[in-house]
C-alpha positions in Angstrom: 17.6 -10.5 9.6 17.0 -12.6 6.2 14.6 -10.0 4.0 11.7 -12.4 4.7 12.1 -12.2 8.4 11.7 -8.4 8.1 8.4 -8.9 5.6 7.4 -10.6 8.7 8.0 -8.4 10.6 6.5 -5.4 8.9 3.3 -7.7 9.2 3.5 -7.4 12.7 3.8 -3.6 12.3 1.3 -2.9 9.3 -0.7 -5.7 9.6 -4.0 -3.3 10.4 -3.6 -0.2 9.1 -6.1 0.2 6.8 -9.2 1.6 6.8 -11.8 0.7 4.1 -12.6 1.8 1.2 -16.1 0.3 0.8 -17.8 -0.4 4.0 -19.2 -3.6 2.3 -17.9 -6.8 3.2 -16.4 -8.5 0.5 -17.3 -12.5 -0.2 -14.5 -14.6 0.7 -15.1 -18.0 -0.4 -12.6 -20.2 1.8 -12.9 -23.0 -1.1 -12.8 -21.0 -4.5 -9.1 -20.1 -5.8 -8.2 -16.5 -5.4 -8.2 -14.4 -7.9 -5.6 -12.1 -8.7 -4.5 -8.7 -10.7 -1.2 -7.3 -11.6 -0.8 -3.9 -11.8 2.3 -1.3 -12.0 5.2 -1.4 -9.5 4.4 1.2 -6.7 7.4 2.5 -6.3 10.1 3.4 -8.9 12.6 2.0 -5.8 13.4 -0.9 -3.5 9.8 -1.7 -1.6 8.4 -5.2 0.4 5.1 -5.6 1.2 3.5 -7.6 4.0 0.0 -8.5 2.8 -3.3 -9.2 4.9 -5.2 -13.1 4.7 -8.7 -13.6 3.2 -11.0 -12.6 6.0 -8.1 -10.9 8.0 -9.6 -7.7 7.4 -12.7 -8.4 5.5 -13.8 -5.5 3.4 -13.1 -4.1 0.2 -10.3 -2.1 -0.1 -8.5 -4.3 3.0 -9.3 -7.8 1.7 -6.0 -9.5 0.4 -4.3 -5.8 0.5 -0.7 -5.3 0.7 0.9 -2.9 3.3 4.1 -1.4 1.5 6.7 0.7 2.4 10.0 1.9 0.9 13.4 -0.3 2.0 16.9 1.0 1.5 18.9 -0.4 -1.3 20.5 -3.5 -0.7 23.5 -3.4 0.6 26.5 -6.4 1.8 26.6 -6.1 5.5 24.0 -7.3 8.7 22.4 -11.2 8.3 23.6 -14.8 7.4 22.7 -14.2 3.7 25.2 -11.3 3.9 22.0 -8.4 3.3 20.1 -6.1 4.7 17.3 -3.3 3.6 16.3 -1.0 6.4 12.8 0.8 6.9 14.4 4.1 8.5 17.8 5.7 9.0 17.7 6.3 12.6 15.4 5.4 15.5 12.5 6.4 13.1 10.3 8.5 15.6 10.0 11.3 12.8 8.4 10.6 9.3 11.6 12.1 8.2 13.7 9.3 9.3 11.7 6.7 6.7 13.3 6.3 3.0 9.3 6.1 2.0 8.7 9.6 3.2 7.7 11.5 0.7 8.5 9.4 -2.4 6.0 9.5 -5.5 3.4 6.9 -5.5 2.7 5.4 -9.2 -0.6 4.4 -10.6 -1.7 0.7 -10.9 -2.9 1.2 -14.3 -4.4 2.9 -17.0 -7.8 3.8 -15.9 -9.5 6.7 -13.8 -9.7 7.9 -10.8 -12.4 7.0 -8.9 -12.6 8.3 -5.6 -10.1 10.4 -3.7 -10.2 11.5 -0.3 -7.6 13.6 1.8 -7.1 13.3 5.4 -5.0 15.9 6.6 -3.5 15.2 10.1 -0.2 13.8 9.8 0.5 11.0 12.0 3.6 10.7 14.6 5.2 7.2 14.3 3.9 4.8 16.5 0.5 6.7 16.7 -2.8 6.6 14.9 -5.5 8.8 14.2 -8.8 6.7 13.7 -10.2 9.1 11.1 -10.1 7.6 7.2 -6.8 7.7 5.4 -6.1 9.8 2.8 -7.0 7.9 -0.1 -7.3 7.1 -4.1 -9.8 4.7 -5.4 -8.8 3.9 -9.2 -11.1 1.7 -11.9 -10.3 0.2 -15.4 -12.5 -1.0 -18.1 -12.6 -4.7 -17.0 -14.1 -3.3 -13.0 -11.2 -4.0 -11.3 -10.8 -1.4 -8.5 -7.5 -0.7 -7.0 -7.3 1.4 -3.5 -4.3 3.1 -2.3 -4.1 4.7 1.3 -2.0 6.8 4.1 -1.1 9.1 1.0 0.0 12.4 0.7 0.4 15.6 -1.7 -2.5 14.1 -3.4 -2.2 15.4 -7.2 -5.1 13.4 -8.8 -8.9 14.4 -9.1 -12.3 12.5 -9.3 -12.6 11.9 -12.8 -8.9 12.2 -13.6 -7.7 9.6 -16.4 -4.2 8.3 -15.2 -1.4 6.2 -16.7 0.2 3.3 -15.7 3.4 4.4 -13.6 2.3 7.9 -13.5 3.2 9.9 -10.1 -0.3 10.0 -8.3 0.6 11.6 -5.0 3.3 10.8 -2.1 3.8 8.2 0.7 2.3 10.0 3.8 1.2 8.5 7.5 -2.4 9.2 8.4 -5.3 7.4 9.4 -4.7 4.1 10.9 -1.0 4.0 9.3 1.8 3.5 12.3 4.4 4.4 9.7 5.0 5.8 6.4 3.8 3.4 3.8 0.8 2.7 1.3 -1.9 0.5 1.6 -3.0 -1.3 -1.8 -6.2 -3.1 -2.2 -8.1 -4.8 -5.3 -11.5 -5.8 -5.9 -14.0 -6.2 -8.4 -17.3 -6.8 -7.9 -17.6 -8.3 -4.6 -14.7 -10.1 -4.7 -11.1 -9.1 -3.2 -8.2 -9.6 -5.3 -5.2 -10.5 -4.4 -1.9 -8.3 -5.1 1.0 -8.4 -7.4 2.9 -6.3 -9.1 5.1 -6.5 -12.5 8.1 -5.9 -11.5 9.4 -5.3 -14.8 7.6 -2.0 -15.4 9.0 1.3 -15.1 
């Protein structure tokens, strides 16, 4: 499987999992360009992202968000391009099983912490629980809001200033999360944001 076949794929498996942050709907204007942020690398590893269309999911916090999840290194072996990253080391029906399990969860940007809320039912994979994930919602000078969800050992407060990169809490599975993995939305104002991340920070 070529790695954008399996970002496919995870779309298929993440491509709801989020619950929002904001019950507002956001404004999605089908004509206007999108607008974008970039913020720090979520993970200090190997990670893909499948992300959800304008109107897909359309409130603030889901809008344009990315589901994420940990991936093996690289390694030569499994498709025609001679490589393959795997989501789990065995038949992945224990959060244990997932390299994202459990692995530090770095801030956007420099900013503050906004919001958090913890959810603390731990989810099976391959079930949900419909209650709201745990969460972080984190602002910057300019408004631009970032959400992360289906986290766990949160170790940030309301209030808290944080750093770009710094280790905010861990990849959980709660909520409507199938899977181990963290949900990232943007907005400001209104208006969703869509997604990307420097890849060259550390």
């Amino acid at each position: 499987m070529s790695r954008w076949t399996l970002v496919g794929a995870m779309a298929l498996v993440f491509g709801a999992t989020a619950q929002a942050a904001d019950p507002g709907k956001s404004d999605v204007d089908a004509a206007a360009p999108i607008e974008a942020v970039t913020i720090h690398r979520l993970f200090a590893g190997y990670f893909g992202c499948s992300e959800h269309y304008a109107g897909e999911l359309p409130y603030l916090g889901d809008d344009l968000g990315s589901d994420c999840m940990v991936l093996s290194a690289l390694a030569p072996g499994a498709d025609e391009n001679g490589w393959f990253a795997k989501q789990y080391r065995t038949d992945g029906k224990r959060n244990e099983d997932w390299y994202g399990w459990g692995v530090p969860v770095l801030a956007p940007f420099d900013g503050k912490v906004e919001d958090v809320h913890v959810n603390p039912v731990t989810n099976t994979p391959g079930t949900i629980n419909p209650k709201p994930a745990s969460r972080i919602v984190f602002s910057r000078a300019d408004g631009t809001h970032v959400m992360f969800g289906h986290l766990a050992d949160i170790a940030v407060g309301k209030g808290d200033e944080v750093r770009a990169g710094q280790a905010v809490a861990k990849v959980g599975n709660n909520g409507y999360g199938r899977a181990p993995h963290v949900h990232v939305g943007a907005w400001r104002g209104k208006t969703p944001l869509q997604i990307r991340f420097d890849l060259r920070s550390k």
